[in-house]
C-alpha positions as CSV (number, residue, x, y, z in Angstrom):
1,X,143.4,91.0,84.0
2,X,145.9,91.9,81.3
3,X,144.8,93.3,78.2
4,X,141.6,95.1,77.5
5,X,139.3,93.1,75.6
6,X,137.6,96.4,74.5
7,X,140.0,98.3,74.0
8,X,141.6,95.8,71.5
9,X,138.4,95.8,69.9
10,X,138.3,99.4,69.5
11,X,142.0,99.4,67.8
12,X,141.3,96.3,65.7
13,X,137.7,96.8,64.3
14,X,136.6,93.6,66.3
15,X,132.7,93.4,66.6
16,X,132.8,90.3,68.0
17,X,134.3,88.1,70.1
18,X,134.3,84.4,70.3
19,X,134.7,83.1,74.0
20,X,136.1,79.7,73.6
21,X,136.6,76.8,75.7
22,X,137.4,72.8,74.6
23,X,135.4,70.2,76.8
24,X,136.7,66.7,77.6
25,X,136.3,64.9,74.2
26,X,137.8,67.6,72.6
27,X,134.8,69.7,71.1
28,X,135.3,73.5,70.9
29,X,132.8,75.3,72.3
30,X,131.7,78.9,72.4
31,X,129.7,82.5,72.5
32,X,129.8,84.8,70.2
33,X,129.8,88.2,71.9
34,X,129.5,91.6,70.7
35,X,132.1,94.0,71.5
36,X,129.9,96.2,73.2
37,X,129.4,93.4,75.9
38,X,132.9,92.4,76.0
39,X,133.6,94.5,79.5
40,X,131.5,92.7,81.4
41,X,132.3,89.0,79.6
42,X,136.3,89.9,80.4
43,X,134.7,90.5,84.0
44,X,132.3,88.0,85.1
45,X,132.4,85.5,81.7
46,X,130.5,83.8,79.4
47,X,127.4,81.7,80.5
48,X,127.3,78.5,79.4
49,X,125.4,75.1,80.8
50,X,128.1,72.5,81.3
51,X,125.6,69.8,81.2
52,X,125.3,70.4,77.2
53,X,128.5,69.8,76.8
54,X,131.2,67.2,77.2
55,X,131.7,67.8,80.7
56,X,130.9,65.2,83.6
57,X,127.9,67.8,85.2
58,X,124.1,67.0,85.2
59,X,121.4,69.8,84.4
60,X,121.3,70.7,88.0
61,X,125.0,72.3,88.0
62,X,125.4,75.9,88.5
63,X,126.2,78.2,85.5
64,X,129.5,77.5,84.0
65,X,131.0,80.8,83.2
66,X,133.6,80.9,80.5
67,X,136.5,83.5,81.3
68,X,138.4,84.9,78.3
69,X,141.9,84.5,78.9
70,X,143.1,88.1,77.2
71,X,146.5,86.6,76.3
72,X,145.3,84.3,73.6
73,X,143.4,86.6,71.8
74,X,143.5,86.0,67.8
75,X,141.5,88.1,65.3
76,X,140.5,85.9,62.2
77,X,142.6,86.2,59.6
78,X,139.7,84.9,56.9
79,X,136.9,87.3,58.9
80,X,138.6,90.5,60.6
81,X,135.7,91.5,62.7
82,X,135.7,88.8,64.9
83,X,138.3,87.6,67.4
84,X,139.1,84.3,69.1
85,X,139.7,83.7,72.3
86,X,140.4,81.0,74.8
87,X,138.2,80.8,77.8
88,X,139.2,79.1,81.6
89,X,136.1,77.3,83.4
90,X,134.6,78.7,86.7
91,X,131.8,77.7,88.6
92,X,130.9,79.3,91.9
93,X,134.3,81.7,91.5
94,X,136.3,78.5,91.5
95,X,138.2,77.1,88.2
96,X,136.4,73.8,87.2
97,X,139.6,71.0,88.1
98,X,138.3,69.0,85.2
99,X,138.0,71.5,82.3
100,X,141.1,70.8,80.6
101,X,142.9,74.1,79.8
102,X,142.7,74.5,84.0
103,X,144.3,71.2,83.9
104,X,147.0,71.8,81.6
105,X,148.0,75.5,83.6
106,X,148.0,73.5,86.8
107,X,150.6,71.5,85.3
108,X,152.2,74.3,83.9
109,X,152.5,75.6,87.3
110,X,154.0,72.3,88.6
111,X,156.8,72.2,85.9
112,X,157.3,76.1,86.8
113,X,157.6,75.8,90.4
114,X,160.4,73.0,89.8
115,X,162.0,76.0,87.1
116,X,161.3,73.7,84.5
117,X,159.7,75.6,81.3
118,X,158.2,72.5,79.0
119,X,158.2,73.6,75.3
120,X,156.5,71.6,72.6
121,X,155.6,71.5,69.2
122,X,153.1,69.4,67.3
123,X,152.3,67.8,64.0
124,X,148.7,68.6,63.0
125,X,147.8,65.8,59.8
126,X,144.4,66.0,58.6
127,X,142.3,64.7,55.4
128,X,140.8,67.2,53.3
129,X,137.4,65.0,52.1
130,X,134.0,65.3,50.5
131,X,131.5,67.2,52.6
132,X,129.5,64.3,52.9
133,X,132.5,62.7,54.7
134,X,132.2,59.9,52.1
135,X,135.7,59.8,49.9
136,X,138.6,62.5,50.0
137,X,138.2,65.5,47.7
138,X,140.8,64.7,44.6
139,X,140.0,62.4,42.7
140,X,143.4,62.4,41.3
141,X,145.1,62.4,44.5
142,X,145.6,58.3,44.0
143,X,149.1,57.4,43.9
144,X,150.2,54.7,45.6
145,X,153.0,56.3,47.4
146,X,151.7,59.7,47.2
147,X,154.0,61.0,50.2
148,X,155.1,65.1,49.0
149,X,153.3,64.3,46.0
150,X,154.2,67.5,44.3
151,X,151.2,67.5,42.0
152,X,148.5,66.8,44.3
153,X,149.8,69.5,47.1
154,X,149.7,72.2,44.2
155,X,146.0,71.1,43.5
156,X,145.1,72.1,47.1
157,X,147.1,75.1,46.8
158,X,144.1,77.9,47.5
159,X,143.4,75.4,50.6
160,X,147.2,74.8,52.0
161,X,148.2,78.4,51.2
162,X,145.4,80.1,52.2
163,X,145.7,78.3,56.0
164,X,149.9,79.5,55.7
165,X,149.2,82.6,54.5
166,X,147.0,82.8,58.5
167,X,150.1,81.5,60.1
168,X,152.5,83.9,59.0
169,X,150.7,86.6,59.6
170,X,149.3,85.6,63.0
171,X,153.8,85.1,63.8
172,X,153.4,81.8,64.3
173,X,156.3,80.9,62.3
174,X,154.8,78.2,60.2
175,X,158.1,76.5,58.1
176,X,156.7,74.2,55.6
177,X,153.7,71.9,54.4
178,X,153.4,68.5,52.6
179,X,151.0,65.9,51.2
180,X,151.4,63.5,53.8
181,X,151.2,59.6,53.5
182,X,147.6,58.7,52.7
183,X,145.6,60.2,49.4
184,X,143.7,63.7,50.8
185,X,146.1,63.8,53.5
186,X,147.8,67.1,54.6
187,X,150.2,68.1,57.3
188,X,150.9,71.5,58.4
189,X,153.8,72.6,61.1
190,X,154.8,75.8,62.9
191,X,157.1,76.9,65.3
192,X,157.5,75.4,68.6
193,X,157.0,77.1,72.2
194,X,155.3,77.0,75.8
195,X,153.2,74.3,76.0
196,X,150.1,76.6,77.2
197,X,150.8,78.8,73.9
198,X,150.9,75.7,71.4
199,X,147.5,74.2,72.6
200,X,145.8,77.3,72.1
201,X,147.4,77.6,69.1
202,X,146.8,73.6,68.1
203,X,143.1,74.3,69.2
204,X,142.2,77.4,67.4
205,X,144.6,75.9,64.3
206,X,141.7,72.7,63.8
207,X,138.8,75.5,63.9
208,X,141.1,77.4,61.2
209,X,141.9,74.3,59.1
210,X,137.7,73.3,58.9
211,X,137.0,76.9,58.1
212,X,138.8,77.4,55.8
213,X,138.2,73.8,54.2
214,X,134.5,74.9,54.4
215,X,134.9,78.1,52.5
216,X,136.5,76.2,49.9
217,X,133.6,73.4,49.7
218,X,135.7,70.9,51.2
219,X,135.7,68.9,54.7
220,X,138.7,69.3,57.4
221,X,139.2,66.5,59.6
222,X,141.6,65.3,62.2
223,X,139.9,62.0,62.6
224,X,142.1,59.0,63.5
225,X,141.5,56.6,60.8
226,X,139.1,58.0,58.1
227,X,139.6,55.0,56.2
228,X,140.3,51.5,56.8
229,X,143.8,51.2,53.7
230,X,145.4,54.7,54.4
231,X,147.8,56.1,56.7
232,X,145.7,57.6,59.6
233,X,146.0,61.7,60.8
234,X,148.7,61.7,63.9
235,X,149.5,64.6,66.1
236,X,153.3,63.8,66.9
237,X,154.6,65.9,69.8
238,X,157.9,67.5,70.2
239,X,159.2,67.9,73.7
240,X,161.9,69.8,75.2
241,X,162.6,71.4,78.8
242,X,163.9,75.1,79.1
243,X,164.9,77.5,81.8
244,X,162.7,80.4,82.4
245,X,164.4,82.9,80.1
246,X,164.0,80.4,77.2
247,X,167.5,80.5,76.0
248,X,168.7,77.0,78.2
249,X,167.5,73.6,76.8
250,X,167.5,71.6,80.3
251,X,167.1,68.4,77.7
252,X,170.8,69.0,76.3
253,X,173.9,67.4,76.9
254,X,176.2,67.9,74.3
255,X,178.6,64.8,75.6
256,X,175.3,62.3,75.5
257,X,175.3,60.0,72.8
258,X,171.8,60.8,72.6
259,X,171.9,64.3,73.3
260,X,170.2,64.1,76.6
261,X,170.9,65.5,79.5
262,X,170.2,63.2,82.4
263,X,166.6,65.2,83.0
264,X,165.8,64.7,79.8
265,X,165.9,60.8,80.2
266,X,164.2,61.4,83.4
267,X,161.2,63.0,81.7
268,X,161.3,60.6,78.6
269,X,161.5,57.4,81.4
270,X,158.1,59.1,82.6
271,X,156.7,59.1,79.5
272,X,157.7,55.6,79.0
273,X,156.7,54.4,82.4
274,X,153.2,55.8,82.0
275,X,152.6,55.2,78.1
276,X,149.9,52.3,78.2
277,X,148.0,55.2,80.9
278,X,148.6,57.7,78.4
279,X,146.8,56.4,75.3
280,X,143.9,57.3,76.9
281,X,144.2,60.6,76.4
282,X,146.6,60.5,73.5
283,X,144.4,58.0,71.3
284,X,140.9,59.5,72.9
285,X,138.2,57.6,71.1
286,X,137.3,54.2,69.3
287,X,138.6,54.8,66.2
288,X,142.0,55.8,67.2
289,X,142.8,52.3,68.2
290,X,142.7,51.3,63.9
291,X,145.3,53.6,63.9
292,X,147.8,52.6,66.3
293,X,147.2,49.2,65.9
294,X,146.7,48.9,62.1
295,X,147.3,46.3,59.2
296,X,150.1,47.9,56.8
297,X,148.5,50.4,54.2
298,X,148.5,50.7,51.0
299,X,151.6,53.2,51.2
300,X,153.3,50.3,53.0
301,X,153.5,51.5,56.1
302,X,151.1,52.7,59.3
303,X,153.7,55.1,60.4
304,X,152.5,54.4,63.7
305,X,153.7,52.8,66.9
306,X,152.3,49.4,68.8
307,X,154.2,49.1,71.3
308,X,156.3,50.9,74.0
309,X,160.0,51.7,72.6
310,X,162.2,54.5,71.8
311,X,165.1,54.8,69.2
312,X,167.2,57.5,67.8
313,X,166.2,58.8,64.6
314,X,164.0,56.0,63.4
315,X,160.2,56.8,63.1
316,X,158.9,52.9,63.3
317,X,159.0,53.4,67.3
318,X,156.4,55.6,70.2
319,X,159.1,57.8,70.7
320,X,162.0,58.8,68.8
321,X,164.9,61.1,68.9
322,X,165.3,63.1,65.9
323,X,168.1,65.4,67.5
324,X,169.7,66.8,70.4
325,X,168.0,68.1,73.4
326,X,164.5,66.8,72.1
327,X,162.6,64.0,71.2
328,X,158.9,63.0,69.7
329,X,156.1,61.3,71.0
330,X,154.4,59.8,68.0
331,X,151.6,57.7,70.0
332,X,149.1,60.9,69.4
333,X,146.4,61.2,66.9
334,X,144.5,63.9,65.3
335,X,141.7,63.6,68.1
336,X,143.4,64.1,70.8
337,X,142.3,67.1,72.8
338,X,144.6,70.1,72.4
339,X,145.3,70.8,75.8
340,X,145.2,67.3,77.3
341,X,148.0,66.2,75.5
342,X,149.8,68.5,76.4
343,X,149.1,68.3,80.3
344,X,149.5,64.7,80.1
345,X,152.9,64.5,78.3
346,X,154.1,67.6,81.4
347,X,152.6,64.9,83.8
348,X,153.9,62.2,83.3
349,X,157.5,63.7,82.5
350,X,157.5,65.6,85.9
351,X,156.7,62.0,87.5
352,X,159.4,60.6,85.4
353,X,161.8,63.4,86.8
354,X,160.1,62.9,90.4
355,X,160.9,59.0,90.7
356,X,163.9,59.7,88.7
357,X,162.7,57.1,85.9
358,X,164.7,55.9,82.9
359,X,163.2,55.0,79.9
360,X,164.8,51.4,79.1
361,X,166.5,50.1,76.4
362,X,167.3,51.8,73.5
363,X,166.2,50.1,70.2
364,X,167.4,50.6,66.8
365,X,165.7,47.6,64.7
366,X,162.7,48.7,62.6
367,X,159.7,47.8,64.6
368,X,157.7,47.0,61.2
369,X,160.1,44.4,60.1
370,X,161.7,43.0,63.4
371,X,158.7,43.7,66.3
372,X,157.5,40.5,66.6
373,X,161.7,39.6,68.0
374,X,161.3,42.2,71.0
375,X,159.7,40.3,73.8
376,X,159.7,42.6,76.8
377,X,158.3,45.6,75.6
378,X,155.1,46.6,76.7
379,X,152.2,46.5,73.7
380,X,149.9,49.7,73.6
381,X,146.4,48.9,74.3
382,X,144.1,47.4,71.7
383,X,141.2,49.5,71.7
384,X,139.5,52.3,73.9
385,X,138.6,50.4,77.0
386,X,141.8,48.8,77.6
387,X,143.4,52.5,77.6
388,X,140.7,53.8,79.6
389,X,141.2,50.5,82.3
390,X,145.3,51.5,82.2
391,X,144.5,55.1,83.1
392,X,142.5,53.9,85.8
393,X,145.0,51.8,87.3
394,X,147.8,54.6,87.0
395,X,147.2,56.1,90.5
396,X,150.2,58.3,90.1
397,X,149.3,59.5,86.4
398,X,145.5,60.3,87.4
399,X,147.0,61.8,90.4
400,X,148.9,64.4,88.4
401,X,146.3,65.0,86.0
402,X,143.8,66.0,89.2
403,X,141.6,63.5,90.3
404,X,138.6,65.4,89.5
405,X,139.7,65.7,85.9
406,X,140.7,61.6,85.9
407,X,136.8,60.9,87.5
408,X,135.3,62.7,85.2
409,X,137.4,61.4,81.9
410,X,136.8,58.5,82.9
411,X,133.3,58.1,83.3
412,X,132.5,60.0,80.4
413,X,134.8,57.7,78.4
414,X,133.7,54.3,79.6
415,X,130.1,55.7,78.7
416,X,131.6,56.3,75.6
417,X,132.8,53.3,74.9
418,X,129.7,51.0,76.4
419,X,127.8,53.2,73.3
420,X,130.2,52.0,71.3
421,X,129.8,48.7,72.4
422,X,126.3,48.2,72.3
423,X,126.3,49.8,68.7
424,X,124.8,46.5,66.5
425,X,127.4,46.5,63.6
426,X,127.5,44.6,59.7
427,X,130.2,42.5,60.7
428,X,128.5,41.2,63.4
429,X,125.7,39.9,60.9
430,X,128.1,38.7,58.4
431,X,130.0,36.9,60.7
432,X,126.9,35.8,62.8
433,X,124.2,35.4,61.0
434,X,125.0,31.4,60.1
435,X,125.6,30.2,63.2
């Protein structure tokens, strides 16, 4: 059971708690308990009706019951009486196989039971914008390399500082933040570690971000491609393998060129192997595809990958690797559901290891510039439904993932998309309406 819910509440002035879980597109949702009640929620759960949520489950389902994992606890910085926490599905006393933080601790427990302890850290961009969603929120913030733009950082200082000032004091280790490549655009980073303990922390970090945007009469978000000439928000991924006392990077190999042991190309080939699969969970809805596949911007570049390669230090490919006994999957975007990405990136690295998979040809050219001379490499998909027809095909990836989980994804993202597609647009009548 681990700690006691009420007993934390008693030393912390909690009143309330919020039970917590993230559906299948990514949406956060949750009860907000009083501490009084807390015993019994920490014993039987929250209640919740799966069919109202992002979840493949029709109104006849059972209750859904939302069971707060004590471990992830987090009091609100910006509101003290009220604690976060992150909840594991059950229906019918069994964990829900396609509720994705049971998904991601099932894979967990795969990479344990080999003694592999995968540790990652991500990148978190986001816009800060008008509340109407409309433009971003500084007016001023319009140079046309506004990259670390010193000026229009400090102008979001109360924002930026206010969100780090949370970090520190939550021990997360957060180590710097910047103006990021695109007017209004922020990115925020923190310490890496297990892979169960960053998606919590990536998940209750976007609820942070919009509050505290929100407080400040501004708008938060982690969309892919807010607008059509700027850089869109990515979630890059850092990835390395440890032993179980944390002190052994299984990725290292001090007499690689690289820097990589041989199970760290193993795990990377995996990634590689199952990359065009893996945009379906990485690059989860419509918009995401104007970001990976993008004209250049206004900054000059997407700063986004196409197609399937991996380089050293050299940020114009998917993966890259920035140092020894690591490397970065750059294919994610801001929508990409916390604790998805990080269960796909352990699945298809433990496949990789599994089939003993290498990850091809290393290429140094600038992708931006030269692309177009590479002609084996794989091209990402071009928009949602080829991703979603690649996972589908991937028997081995959807295996991993649970096929429950992969059924359900599925169909809920093809509906997705056939809304998508049946959505009349403007360009259609510009382009149509003469003919």
């Amino acid at each position: 059971m681990g700690q006691d819910l009420a007993q934390f509440a008693k030393e912390h002035g909690v009143r309330y708690f919020m039970i917590s879980y993230t559906d299948l597109f990514g949406a956060q949702r949750a009860k907000l308990v009083p501490a009084a009640a807390i015993s019994d929620m920490q014993r039987d759960g929250a209640g919740f009706a799966g069919f109202a949520t992002w979840l493949d489950m029709t109104p006849a389902h059972p209750d859904l019951f939302g069971m707060p994992d004590a471990e992830s606890i987090v009091q609100l910085p910006w509101k003290k009486d009220v604690a976060w926490v992150a909840a594991d599905c059950v229906m019918e006393d069994k964990h829900v196989p396609q509720a994705p933080r049971v998904v991601l601790k099932n894979l967990v427990k795969q990479a344990e039971d080999l003694g592999l302890y995968v540790k990652t850290g991500v990148e978190c961009e986001f816009f800060l914008i008008s509340p109407d969603g409309t433009a971003i929120s500084d007016c001023n913030d319009n140079a046309a390399k506004p990259c670390y733009d010193q000026q229009a950082l400090m102008r979001r200082y109360d924002v930026i500082a206010e969100i780090c000032d949370y970090m520190l004091d939550l021990g997360w280790g957060p180590y710097q933040n910047d103006h990021e490549d695109a007017n209004g655009q922020f990115e925020m980073n923190w310490n890496f570690d297990d892979a169960l303990l960053t998606a919590d922390r990536h998940s209750f970090f976007k609820f942070m971000a919009r509050s505290i945007a929100e407080k400040h009469g501004l708008r938060a978000t982690f969309m892919p491609k807010p607008f059509p000439t700027l850089t869109g928000n990515g979630c890059h991924a850092h990835i390395s393998v440890w032993d179980k006392d944390g002190k052994t990077n299984a990725f290292f190999d001090p007499t690689d060129e690289m820097g990589l042991s041989q199970q760290g190309y193993y795990f990377l080939g995996g990634i590689m192997k199952h990359a065009e699969a893996l945009a379906a969970i990485t690059n989860p809805t419509v918009n995401s595809y104007k970001r990976i596949n993008a004209p250049r911007t206004t900054s000059g570049a997407t700063w986004s990958p196409n197609s399937v390669t991996w380089t050293g230090n050299n940020r114009t490919h998917m993966v890259r690797v920035p140092g020894k006994g690591r490397f970065e999957l750059r294919l994610p975007d801001g929508a990409v559901n916390p604790y998805l990405l990080q269960a796909v990136i352990i699945a298809a690295g433990l496949d990789g290891i599994r089939s003993k998979s290498l990850p091809g040809k290393r290429l140094d050219i600038d992708m931006y510039q030269h692309g177009h001379t590479v002609k084996d490499a794989p091209r990402l998909p071009l928009n949602l439904l080829d991703a979603i027809r690649a996972f589908d095909k991937d028997a081995a990836l959807k295996g991993a993932l649970g096929e429950d989980f992969s059924a359900a994804y599925i169909k809920l993202k093809t509906d997705n998309w056939n809304a998508y597609a049946s959505h009349f647009t403007e360009w259609e009548r510009e382009m149509t309406l003469d003919c």
